[in-house]
N, C-alpha and C positions, 0 to 999 in steps of 0.2 A: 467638545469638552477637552481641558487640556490636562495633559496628567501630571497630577503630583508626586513628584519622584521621594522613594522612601528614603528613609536614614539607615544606609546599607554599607557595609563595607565589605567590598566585593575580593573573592579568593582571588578569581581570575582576571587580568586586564580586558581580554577579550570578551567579556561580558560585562563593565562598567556600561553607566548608563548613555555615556558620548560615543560608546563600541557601535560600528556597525552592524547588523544581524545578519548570519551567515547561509540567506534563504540563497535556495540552489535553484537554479534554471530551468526545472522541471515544475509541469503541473501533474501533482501527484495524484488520481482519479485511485479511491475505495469502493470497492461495490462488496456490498455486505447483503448474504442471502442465506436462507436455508435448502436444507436437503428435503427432498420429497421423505411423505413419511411413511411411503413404503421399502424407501431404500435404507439398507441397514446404513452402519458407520462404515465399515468394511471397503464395501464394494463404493461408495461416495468419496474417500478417498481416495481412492483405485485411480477411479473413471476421472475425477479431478486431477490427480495429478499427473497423469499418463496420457490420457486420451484428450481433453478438452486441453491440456498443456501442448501437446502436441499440437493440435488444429492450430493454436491461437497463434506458436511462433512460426508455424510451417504456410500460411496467410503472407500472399503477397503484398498486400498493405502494411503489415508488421515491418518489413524488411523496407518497405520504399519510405515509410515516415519516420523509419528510423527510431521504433519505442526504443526506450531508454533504460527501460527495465519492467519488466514482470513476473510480481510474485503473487505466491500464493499463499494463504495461511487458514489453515485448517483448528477448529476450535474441537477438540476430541469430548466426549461426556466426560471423561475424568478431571477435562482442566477446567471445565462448566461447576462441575461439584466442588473441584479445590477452589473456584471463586466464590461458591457463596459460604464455603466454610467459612472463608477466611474476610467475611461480613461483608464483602462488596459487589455493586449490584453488577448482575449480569447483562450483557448486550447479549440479547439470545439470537445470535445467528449460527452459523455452523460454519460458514465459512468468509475469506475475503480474499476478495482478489485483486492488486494494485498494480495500476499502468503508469507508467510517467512515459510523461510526453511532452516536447518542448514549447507547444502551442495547442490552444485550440480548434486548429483548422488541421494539425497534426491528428486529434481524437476524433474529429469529425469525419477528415478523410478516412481511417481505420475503422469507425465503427458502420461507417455507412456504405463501404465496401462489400462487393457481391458475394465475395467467402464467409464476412459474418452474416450476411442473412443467408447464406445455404449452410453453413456449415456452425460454425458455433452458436446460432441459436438454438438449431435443431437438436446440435448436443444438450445442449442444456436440459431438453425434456428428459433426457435419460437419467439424471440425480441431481435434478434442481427444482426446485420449489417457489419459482420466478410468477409462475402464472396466478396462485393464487395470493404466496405471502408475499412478491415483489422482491425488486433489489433496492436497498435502500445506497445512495451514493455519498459521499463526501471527497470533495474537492480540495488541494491549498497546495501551497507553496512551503517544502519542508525548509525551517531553521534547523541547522545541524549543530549542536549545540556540545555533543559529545560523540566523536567518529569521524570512519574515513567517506568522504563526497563519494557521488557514483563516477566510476573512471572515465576517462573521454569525455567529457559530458561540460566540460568548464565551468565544474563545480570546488567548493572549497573546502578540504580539511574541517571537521571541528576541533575540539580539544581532545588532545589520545593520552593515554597513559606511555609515563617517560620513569621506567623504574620503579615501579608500582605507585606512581603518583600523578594527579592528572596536571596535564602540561598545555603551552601555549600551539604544542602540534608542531607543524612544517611551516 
């Protein structure tokens, strides 16, 4: 299907419709799951942030594939209720955790390494909710539309703010 380009006229050049898109050299992997629901908030953030963070960059595959970044992002009950106040629908997970990797043989080699099946899956059982509710995943290729690229990584600039206005960047 070919797309019909709207009648726009655009703030920034680098987003006209002949602009290149400023997808970065990373495949960005989402794993979105819940907490066991014996585990409080408390101690699931703890053991997520501390313990299974530790394992993951302390994994000699981390370091030889050279991930590109991993974070973590914790969904609290409070910001759960401010979403549905504020009438929009919830993804009810509790947490997500993002890997970038410069390839797929890059995620394969790191997740099919002998440290994650001795070590961070077993973690898992400690405040994760994998075995019965699963991890759901999403994959892509991040457009960076507004912000700084990941450093090292031969990624690019989006648009920053230049004086409290947003700018064409570097």
């Amino acid at each position: 299907m070919v797309h019909n380009k709207t009648d726009h006229k655009f703030s920034s050049p680098r987003l006209e419709w002949d602009a290149k898109e400023n997808y970065q050299p990373c495949i960005k992997l989402s794993f979105f799951f819940k907490k066991l629901p014996y585990v409080d908030d408390d101690h699931f953030q703890m053991h997520y942030n501390h313990v299974h963070a530790d394992l993951t960059v302390a994994s000699k595959e981390f370091n030889v594939v050279k991930i590109q970044r991993y974070v973590q992002t914790y969904q609290t009950p409070a910001m759960k209720e401010k979403i549905r106040s504020l009438g929009m629908e919830l993804l009810d997970y509790d947490a997500c955790s993002q890997i970038w990797v410069k390839s797929w043989e890059d995620w394969e080699k790191f997740s099919s390494s002998p440290e994650y099946a001795a070590a961070l899956m077993p973690d898992a059982d400690h405040f994760m909710d994998y075995k019965t509710s699963g991890i759901k995943v999403f994959a892509g290729y991040d457009n960076i539309v507004f912000g700084k690229a990941i450093p090292d990584c031969d990624a690019t600039d989006g648009l920053t703010r230049d004086k409290g206005h947003v700018s064409a960047g570097l």
